[in-house]
VEXDREN-2710 file (C-alpha; in Angstrom, 1 decimal):
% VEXDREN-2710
k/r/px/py/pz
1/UNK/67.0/-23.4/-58.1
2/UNK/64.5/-25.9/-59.9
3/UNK/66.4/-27.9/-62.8
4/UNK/64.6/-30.5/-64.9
5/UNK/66.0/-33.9/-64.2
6/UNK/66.2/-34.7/-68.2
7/UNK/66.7/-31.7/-71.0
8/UNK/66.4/-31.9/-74.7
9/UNK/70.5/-32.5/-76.0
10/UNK/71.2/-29.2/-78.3
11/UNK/71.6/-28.7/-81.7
12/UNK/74.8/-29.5/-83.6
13/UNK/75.6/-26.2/-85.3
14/UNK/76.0/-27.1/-88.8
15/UNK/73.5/-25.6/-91.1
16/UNK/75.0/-27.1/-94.1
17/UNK/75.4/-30.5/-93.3
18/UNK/75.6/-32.6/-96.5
19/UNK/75.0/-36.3/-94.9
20/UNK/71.1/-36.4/-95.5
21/UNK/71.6/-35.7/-99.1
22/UNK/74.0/-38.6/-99.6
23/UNK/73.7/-42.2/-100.4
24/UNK/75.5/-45.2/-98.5
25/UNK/77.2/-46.7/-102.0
26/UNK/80.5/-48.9/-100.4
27/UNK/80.4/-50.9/-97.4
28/UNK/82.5/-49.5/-94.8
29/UNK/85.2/-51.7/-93.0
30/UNK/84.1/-53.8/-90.2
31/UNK/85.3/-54.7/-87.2
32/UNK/83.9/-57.2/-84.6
33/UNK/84.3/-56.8/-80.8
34/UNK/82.2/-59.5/-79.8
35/UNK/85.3/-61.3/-78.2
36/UNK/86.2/-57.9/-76.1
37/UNK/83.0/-55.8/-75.2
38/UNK/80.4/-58.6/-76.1
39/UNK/82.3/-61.1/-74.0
40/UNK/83.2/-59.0/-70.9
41/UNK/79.2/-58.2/-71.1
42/UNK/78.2/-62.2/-70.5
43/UNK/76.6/-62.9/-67.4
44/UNK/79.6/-65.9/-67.5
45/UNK/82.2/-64.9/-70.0
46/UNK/83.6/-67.4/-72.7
47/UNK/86.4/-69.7/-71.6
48/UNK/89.4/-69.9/-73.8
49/UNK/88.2/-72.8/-76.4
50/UNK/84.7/-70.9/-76.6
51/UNK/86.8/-67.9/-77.9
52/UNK/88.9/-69.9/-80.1
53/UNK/86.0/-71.3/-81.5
54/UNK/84.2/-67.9/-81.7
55/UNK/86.9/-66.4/-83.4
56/UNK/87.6/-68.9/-86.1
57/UNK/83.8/-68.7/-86.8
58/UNK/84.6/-64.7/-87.1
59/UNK/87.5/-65.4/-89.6
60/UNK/85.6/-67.5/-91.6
61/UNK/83.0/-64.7/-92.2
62/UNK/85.1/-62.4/-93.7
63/UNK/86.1/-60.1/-90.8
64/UNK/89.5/-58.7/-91.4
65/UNK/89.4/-57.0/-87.8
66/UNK/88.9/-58.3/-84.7
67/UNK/89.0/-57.3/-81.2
68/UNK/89.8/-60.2/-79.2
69/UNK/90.5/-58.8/-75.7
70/UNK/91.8/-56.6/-73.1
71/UNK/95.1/-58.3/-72.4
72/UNK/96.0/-56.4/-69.3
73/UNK/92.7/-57.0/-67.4
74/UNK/93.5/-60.9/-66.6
75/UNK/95.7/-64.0/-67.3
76/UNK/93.3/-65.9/-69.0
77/UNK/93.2/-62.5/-71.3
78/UNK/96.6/-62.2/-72.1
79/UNK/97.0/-66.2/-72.6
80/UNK/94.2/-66.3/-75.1
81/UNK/96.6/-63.3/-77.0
82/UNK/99.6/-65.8/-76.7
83/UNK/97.7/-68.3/-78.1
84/UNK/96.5/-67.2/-81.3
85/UNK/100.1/-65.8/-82.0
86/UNK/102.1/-68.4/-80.6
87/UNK/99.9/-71.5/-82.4
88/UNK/99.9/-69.3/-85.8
89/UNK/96.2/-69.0/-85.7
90/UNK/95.7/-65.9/-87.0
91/UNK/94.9/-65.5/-91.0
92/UNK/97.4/-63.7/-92.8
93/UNK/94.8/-60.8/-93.5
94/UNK/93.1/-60.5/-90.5
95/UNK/94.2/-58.1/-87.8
96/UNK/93.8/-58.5/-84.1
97/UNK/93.2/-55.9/-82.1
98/UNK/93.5/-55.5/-78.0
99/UNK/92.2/-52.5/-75.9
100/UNK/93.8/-50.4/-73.4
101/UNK/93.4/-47.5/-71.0
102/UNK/95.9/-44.9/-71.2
103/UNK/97.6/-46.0/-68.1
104/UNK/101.7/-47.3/-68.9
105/UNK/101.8/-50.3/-66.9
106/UNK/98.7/-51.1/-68.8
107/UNK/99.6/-50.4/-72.0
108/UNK/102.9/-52.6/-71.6
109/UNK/101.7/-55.3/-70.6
110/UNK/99.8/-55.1/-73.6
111/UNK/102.0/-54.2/-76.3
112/UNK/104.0/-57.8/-74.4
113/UNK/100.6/-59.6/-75.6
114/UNK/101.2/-58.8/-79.3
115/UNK/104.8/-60.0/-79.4
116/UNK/105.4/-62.3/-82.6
117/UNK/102.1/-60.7/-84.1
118/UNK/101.8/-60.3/-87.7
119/UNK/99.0/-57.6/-87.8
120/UNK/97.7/-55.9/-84.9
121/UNK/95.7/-53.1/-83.5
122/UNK/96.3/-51.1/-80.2
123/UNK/93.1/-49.6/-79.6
124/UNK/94.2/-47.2/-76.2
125/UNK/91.0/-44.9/-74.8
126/UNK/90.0/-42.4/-72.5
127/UNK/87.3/-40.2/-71.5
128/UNK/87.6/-36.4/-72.5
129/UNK/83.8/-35.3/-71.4
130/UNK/83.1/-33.0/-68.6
131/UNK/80.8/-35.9/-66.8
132/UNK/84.1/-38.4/-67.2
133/UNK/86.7/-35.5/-66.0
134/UNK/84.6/-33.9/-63.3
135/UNK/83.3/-36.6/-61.9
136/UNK/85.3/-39.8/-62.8
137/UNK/88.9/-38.5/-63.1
138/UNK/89.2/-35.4/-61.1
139/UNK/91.2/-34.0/-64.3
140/UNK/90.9/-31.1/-66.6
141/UNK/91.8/-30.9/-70.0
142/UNK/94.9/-29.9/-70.5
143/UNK/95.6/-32.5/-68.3
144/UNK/93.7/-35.2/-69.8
145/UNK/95.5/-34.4/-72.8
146/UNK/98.7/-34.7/-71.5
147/UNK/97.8/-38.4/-70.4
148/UNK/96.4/-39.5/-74.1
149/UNK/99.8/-38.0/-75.7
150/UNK/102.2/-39.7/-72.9
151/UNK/100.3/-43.2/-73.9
152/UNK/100.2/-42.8/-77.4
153/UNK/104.2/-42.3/-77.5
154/UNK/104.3/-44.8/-75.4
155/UNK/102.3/-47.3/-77.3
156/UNK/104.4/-46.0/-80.4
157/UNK/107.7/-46.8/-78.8
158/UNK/106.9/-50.1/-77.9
159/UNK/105.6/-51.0/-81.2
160/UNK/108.6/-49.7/-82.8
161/UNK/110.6/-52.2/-81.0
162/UNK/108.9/-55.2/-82.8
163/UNK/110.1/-54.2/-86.4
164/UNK/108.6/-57.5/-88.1
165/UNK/104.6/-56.9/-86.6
166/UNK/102.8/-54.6/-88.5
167/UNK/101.0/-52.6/-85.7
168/UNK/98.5/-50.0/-86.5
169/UNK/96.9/-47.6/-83.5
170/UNK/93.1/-47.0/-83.0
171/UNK/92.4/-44.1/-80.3
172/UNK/88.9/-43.5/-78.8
173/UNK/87.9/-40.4/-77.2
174/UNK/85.2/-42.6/-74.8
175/UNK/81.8/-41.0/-75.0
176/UNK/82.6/-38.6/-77.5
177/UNK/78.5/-38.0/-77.7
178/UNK/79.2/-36.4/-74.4
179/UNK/81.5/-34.3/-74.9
180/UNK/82.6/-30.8/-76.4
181/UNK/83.0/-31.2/-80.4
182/UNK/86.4/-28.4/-79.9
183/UNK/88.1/-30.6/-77.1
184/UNK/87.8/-34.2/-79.1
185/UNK/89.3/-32.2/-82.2
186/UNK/92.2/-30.6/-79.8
187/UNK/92.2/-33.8/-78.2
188/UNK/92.7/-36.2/-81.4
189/UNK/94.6/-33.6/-83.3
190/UNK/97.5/-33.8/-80.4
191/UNK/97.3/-37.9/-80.3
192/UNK/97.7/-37.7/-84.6
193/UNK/100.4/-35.8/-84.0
194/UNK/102.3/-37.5/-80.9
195/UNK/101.9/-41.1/-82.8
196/UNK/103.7/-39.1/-86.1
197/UNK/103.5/-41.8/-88.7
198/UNK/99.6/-41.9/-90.0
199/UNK/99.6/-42.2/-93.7
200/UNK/97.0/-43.1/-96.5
201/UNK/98.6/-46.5/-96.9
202/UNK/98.8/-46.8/-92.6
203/UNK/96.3/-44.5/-91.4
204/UNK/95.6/-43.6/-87.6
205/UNK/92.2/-45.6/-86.7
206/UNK/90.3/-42.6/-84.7
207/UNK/87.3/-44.2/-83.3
208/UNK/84.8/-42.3/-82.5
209/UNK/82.1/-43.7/-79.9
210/UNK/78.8/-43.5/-78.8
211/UNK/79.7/-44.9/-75.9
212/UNK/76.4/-43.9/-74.0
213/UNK/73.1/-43.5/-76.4
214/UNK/71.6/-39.9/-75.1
215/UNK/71.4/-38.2/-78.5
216/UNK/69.3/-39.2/-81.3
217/UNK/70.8/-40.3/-84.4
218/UNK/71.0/-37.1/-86.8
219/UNK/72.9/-35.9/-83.7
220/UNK/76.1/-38.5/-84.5
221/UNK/75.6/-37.7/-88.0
222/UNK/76.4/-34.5/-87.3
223/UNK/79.4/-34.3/-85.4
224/UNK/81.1/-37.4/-87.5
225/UNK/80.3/-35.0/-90.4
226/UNK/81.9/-31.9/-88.5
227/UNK/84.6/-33.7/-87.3
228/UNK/85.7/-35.2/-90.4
229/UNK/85.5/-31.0/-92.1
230/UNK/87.6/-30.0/-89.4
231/UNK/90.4/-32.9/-88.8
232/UNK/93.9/-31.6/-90.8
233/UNK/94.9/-35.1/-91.8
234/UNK/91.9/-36.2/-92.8
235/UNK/93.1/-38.6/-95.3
236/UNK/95.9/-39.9/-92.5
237/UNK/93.2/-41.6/-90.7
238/UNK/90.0/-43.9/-90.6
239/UNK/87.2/-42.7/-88.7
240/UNK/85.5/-45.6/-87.0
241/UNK/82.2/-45.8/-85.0
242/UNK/81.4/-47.4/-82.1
243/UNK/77.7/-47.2/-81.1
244/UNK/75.6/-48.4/-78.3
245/UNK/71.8/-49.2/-78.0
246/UNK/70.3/-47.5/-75.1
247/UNK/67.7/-46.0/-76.8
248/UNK/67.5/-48.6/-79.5
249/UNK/68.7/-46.6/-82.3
250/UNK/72.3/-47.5/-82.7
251/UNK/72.0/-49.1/-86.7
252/UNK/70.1/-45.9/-87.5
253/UNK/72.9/-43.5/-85.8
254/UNK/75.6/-45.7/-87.6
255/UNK/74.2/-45.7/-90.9
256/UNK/73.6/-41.4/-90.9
257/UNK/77.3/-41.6/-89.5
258/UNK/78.3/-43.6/-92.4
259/UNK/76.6/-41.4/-94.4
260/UNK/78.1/-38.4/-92.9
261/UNK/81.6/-39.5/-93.4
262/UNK/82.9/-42.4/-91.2
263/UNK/84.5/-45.3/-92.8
264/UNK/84.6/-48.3/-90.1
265/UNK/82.2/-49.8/-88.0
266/UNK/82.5/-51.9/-84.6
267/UNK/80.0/-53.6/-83.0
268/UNK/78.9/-57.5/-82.5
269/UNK/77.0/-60.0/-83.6
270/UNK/73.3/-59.3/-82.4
271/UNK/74.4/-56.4/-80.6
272/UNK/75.8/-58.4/-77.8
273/UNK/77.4/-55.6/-75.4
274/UNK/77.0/-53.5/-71.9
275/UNK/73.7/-52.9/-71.1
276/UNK/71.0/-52.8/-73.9
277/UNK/74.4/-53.8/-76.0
278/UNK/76.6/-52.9/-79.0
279/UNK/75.1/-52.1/-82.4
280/UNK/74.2/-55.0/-84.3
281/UNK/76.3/-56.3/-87.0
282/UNK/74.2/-58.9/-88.4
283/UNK/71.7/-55.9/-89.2
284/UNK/73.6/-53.3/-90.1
285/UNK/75.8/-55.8/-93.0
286/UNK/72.7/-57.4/-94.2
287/UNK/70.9/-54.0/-94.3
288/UNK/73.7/-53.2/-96.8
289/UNK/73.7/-56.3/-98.7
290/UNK/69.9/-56.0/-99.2
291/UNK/70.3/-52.5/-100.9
292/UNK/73.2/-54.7/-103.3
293/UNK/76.3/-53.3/-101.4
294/UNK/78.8/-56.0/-101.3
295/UNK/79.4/-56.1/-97.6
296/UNK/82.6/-58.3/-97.9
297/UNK/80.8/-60.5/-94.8
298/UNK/79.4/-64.4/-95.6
299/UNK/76.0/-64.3/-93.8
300/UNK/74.4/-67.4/-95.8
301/UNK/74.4/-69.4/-93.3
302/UNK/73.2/-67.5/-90.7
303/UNK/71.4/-69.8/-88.6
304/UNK/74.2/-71.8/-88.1
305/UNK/76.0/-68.3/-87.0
306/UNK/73.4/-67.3/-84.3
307/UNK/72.9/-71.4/-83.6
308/UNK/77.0/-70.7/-82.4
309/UNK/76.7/-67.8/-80.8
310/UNK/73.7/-68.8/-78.5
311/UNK/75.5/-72.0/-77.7
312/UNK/79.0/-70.3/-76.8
313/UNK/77.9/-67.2/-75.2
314/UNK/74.5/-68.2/-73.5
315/UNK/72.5/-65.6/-74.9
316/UNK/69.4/-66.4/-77.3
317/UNK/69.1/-65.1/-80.5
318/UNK/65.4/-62.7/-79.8
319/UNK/62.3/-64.7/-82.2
320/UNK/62.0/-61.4/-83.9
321/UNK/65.9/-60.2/-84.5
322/UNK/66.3/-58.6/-88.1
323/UNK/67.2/-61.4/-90.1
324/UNK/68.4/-64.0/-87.5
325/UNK/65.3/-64.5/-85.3
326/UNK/63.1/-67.4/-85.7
327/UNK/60.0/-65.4/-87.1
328/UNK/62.2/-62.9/-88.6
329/UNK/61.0/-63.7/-92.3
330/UNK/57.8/-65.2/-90.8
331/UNK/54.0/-64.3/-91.6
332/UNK/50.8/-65.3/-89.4
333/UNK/48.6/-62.8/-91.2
334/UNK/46.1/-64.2/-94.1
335/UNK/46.8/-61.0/-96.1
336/UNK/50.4/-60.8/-95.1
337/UNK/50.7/-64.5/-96.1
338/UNK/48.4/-64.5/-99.4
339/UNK/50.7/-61.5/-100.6
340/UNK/53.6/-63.1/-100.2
341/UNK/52.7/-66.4/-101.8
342/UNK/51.5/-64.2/-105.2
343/UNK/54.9/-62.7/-105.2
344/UNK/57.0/-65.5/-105.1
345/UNK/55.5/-67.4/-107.7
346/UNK/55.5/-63.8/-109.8
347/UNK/59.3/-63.6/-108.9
348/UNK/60.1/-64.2/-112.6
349/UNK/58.3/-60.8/-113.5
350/UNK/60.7/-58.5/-110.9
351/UNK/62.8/-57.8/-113.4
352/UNK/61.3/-56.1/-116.2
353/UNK/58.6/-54.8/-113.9
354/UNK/60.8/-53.0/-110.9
355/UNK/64.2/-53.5/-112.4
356/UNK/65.8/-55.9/-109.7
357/UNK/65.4/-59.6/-109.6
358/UNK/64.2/-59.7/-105.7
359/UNK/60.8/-58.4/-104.9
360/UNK/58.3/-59.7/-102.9
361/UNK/55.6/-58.3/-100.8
362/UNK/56.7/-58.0/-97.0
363/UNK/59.7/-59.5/-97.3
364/UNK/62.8/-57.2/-98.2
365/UNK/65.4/-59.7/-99.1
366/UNK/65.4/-63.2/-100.6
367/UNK/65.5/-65.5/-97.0
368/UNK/67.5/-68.2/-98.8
369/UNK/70.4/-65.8/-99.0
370/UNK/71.0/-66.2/-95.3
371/UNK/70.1/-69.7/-95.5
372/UNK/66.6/-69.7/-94.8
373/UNK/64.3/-72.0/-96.2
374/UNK/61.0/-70.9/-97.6
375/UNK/58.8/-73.7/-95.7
376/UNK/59.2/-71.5/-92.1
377/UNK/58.3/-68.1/-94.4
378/UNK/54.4/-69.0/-92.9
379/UNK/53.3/-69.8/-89.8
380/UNK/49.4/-71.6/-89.3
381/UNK/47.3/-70.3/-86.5
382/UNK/43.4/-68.8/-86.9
383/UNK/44.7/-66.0/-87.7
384/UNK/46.4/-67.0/-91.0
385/UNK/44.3/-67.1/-94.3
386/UNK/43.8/-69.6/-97.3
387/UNK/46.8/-68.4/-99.6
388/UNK/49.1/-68.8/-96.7
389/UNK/47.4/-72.5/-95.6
390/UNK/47.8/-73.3/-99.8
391/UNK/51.8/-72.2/-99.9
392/UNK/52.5/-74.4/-96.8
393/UNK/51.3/-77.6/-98.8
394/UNK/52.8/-76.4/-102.1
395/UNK/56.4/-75.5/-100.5
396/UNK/56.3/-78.7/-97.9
397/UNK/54.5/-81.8/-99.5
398/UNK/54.6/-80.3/-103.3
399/UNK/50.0/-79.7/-103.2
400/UNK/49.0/-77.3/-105.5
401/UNK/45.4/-76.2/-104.1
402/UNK/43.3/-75.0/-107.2
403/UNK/42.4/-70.9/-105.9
404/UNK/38.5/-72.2/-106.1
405/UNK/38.9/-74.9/-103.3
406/UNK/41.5/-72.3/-101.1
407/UNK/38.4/-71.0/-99.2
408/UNK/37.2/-74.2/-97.8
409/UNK/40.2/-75.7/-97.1
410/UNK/41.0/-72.3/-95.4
411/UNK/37.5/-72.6/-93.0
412/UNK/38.9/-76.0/-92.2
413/UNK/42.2/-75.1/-91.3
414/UNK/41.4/-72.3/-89.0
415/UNK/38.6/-73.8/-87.3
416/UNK/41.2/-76.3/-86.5
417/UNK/43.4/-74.1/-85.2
418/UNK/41.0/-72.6/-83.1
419/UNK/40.2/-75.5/-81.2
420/UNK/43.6/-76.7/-80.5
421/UNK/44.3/-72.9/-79.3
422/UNK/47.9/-72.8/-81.3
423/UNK/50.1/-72.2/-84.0
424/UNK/49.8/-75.4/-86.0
425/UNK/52.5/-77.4/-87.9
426/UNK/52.7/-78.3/-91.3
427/UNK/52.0/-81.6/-90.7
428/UNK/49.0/-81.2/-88.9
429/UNK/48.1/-78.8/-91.7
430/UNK/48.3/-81.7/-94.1
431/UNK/46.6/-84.7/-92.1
432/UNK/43.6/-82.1/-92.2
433/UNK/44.1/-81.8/-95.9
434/UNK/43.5/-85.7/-96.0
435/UNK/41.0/-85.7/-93.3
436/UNK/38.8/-83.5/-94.7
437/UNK/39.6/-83.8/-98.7
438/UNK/41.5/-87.1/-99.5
439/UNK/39.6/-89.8/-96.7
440/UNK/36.8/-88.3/-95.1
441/UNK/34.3/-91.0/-93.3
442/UNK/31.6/-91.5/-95.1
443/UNK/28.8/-93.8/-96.5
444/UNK/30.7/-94.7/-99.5
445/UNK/33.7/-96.8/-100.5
446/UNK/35.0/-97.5/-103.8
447/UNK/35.7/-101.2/-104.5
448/UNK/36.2/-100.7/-108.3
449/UNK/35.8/-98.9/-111.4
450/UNK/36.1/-100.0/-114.8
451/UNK/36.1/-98.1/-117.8
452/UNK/35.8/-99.7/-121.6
453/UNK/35.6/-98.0/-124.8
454/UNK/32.9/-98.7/-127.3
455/UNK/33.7/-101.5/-129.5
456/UNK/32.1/-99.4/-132.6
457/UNK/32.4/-95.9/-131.0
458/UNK/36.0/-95.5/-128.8
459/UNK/34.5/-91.7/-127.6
460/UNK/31.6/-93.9/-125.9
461/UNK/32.6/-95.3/-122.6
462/UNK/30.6/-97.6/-121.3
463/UNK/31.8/-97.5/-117.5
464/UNK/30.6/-100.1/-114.5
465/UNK/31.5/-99.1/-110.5
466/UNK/31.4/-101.1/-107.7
467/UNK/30.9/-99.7/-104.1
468/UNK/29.8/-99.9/-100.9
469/UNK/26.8/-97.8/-99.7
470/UNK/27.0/-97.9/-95.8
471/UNK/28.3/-101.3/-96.3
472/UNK/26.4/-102.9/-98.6
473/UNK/28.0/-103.5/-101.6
474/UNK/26.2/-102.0/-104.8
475/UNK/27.2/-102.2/-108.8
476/UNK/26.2/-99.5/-111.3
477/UNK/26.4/-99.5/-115.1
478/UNK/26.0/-96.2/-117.3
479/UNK/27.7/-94.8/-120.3
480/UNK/29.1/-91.5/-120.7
481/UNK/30.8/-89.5/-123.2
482/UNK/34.1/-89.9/-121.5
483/UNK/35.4/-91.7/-118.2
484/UNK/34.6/-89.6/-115.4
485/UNK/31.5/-89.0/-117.3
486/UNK/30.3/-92.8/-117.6
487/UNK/31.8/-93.0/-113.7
488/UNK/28.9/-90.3/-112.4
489/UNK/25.9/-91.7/-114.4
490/UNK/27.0/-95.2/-112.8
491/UNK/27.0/-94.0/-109.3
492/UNK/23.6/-92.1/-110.2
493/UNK/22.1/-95.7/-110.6
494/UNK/23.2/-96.5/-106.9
495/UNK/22.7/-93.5/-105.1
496/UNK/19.7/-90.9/-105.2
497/UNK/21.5/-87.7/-105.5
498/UNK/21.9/-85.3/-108.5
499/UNK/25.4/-83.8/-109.1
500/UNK/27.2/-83.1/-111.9
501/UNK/31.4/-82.6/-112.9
502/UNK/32.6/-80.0/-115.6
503/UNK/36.0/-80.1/-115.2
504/UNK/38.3/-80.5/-112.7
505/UNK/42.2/-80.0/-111.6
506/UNK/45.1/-82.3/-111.5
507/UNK/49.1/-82.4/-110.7
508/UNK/52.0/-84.5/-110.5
509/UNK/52.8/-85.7/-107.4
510/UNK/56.5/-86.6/-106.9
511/UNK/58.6/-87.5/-110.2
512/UNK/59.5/-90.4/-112.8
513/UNK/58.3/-93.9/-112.0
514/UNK/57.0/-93.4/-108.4
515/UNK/54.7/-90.1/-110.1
516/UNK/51.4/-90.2/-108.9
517/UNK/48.6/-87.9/-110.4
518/UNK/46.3/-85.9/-107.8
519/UNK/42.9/-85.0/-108.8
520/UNK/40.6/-82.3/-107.4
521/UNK/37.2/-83.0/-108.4
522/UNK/34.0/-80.1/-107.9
523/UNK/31.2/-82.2/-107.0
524/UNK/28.0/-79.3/-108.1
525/UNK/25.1/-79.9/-106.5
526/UNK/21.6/-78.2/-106.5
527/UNK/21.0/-74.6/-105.7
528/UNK/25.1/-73.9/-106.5
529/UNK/26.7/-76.1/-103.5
530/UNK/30.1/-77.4/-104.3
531/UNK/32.0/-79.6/-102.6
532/UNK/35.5/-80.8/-103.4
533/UNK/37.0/-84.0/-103.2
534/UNK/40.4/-85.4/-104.0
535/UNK/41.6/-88.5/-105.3
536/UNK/45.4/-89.9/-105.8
537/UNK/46.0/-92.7/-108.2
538/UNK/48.9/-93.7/-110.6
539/UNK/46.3/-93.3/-113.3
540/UNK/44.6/-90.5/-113.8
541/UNK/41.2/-91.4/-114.2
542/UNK/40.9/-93.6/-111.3
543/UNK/42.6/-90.6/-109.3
544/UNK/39.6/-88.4/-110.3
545/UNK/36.8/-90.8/-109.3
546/UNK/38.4/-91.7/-106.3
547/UNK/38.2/-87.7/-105.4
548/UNK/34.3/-87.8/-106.5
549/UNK/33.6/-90.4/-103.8
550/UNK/35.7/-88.6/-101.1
551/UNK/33.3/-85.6/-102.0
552/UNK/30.1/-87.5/-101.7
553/UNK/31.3/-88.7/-98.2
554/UNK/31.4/-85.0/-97.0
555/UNK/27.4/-84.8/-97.8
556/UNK/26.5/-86.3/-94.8
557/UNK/23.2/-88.8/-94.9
558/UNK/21.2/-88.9/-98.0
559/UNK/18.4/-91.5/-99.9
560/UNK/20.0/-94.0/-101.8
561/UNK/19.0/-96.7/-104.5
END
């Protein structure tokens, strides 16, 4: 008989799930196993001082439980259990957890690792679907039963004999995707009942994995939601997920199982983990935070987290990671870029306008908060636009380009690009700035100008310029109705060209005594041409005819006087 090698998974039955109707309001508990399943995941596993160092970096994030290990599979395991208890290394608030199968020389050995421990977590597992039993174990149920309640007492027993630890139980039906919603309810139901002592105050830590992604994510939903209907003690234990990635969805199937009623989470930093890893929880705590749930976790300075993480475990951060990667918060795109400029300088409007002091086009959460700075926020190829090429001066070297001159500068900045064939750096963004604005070669260099008031009439300046035309040194005398005024009528004696000045920009560049003022000048010409220049002086005035000059030497060759 023909089977399809793939089928479609079926249906939870539960018409009246309530999960899609609810909202996530309260962060859940976390619970990092980046030292456990992320580590015994590494192509070369961390060494004991790596995990030391990891897990102090964990601690000082705010995680209040941890799974450092599987004491029974090795030495160096167990030793690095020793350690933390032994050296008193462990906050007072932070619990330390250690996983086991459900086999007794196993599970003593382990409960010998937490000896002296202040708070811990036995976290014991096996596998109660069909694929595991058939084809793994050899077992059937009742049987498999049988060995989950045998190791629970155990686990109990031993616990009981260290009267000054505070040890708490976490039991995980392994892939309970897979397997029969009935069985993991008869299954957890007779583990509740074998440990005996869950309360509200101490509750039984059911975890409750997707230890293999085949479902999609309303699926997990689903059956968190039925099982926590159908559990009798339901307020005698936490419900805790565990997802995996293999079809990329595991934040989406632990948020819906948040919503549907779990109240823990596990998973790792980046998602570290078997195969295509653990579910992120750098995304899932900052997706949180970004919707104003106080997550209880210290992300601000989250490049230094993934910086530590890709040193002690080897594994790079991915360029485009929710919220940790390189261009994570980064824009190429001239509309993407131009958007997002507008917005932040309009971030003073959020408030009354949308109710909430953070919004800005394309970018869902303030980047500083993780300790971004806004200079990386836009990235310069020939892709990028003017607005984007204007906020990388403003936010780096303090430039305010006026809108009018954002074009030009834009044209410059991409044709730049273009022949260089690569992103471009800020730097490289201002030198062309200067090139093309600030110095350009030209025919014209200013030696002096010098302004003097009417003795009879102080609005009349009577203004006399000094430059050199290709060289040649040249002085021009004409009065105008102000400086800048007197300044053009003087360099239309020298040279043969008509333009004129209206008006023109300037800023403050840098503060108190070392201030200089930076003028951009539009130089109009005939038939509508424009051309800016830009001038920087510590006065004013000679900072605007200095720009006038740089503008001329854009013109290329013309008749002069």
């Amino acid at each position: 008989m023909s089977v399809p090698k793939y089928k479609i998974p079926e249906m939870i039955d539960l018409p009246d799930r309530q999960w899609p109707s609810k909202s996530l309001t309260v962060a859940p508990q976390w619970c990092s196993v980046d030292l456990r399943d992320g580590n015994q995941a590494l192509p070369d596993p961390m060494d004991p001082e790596q995990k030391l160092e990891y897990f102090q970096m964990l601690c000082g994030l705010g995680f209040k439980h941890i799974e450092i290990g599987f004491p029974s599979a090795s030495q160096d395991e167990f030793d690095f259990f020793r350690k933390l208890i032994e050296e008193d290394l462990i906050p007072d608030d932070v619990f330390i957890m250690g996983l086991t199968q459900s086999r007794p020389h196993l599970i003593e050995r382990t409960l010998e690792a937490f000896k002296g421990c202040k708070r811990g977590i036995v976290h014991a597992y096996i596998a109660p679907s069909d694929l595991h039993m058939k084809q793994v174990f050899g077992m059937e149920r009742p049987q498999l039963i049988e060995t989950a309640v045998a190791a629970t007492k155990q686990i109990r027993e031993l616990a009981a004999a260290m009267p000054g630890s505070d040890i708490r139980y976490e039991f995980s039906p392994e892939e309970f995707t897979d397997t029969d919603l009935a069985f993991s309810l008869e299954l957890c139901e007779a583990v509740f009942a074998a440990w005996g002592k869950a309360t509200p105050e101490k509750p039984l830590i059911m975890n409750l994995p997707a230890t293999v992604e085949r479902r999609p994510p309303n699926h997990y939903a689903d059956m968190i939601e039925w099982f926590c209907r159908n559990f009798s003690k339901r307020d005698c234990i936490t419900v805790s997920l565990h997802s995996h990635n293999d079809q990329g969805m595991a934040v989406a199937a632990t948020e819906l199982a948040l919503l549907a009623g779990a109240d823990r989470v596990e998973g790792t930093l980046f998602g570290h983990g078997e195969r295509t890893g653990n579910v992120d929880l750098v995304t899932c705590i900052n997706n949180l935070y970004s919707r104003g749930i106080h997550t209880g976790i210290d992300f601000s300075g989250l490049a230094e987290v993934a910086e530590t993480v890709e040193r002690l475990t080897g594994m790079p951060v991915y360029y485009r990671q929710p919220y940790a990667g390189e261009y994570a918060f980064t824009a190429f795109s001239g509309s993407h870029q131009d958007a997002i400029n507008k917005g932040v300088h309009k971030l003073g409007e959020a408030p009354k306008r949308f109710g909430m002091g953070w919004k800005v086009p394309y970018l869902h959460i303030d980047p500083a908060d993780l300790g971004r700075k806004f200079e990386r926020l836009i990235r310069i190829n020939s892709q990028s636009g003017k607005g984007g090429i204007a906020w990388v001066l403003e936010q780096d070297y303090g430039i305010e380009i006026p809108k009018a001159m954002q074009p030009e500068l834009g044209k410059i900045i991409q044709a730049y690009s273009e022949s260089v064939g690569r992103e471009i750096s800020s730097s490289e963004v201002y030198e062309e700035f200067q090139r093309n604005f600030v110095t350009p070669h030209g025919l014209f260099a200013l030696i002096g100008y010098w302004p003097r008031p009417d003795d009879n009439d102080p609005t009349l300046i009577h203004g006399e310029v000094k430059m050199k035309v290709e060289g040649k040194e040249k002085i021009g005398k004409a009065d105008g109705n102000g400086p800048i005024s007197a300044f053009v009528n003087a360099v239309k004696r020298v040279v043969d060209i008509d333009f004129s000045v209206d008006d023109y920009h300037e800023q403050a560049i840098g503060e108190g005594a070392d201030a200089q003022a930076m003028a951009y000048v539009p130089l109009k010409f005939a038939k509508g041409k424009v051309i800016y220049g830009v001038g920087v002086d510590f006065n004013i005035d000679q900072a605007a005819v200095k720009a006038i000059i740089a503008g001329l030497n854009q013109l290329g060759p013309f008749v002069y006087m």
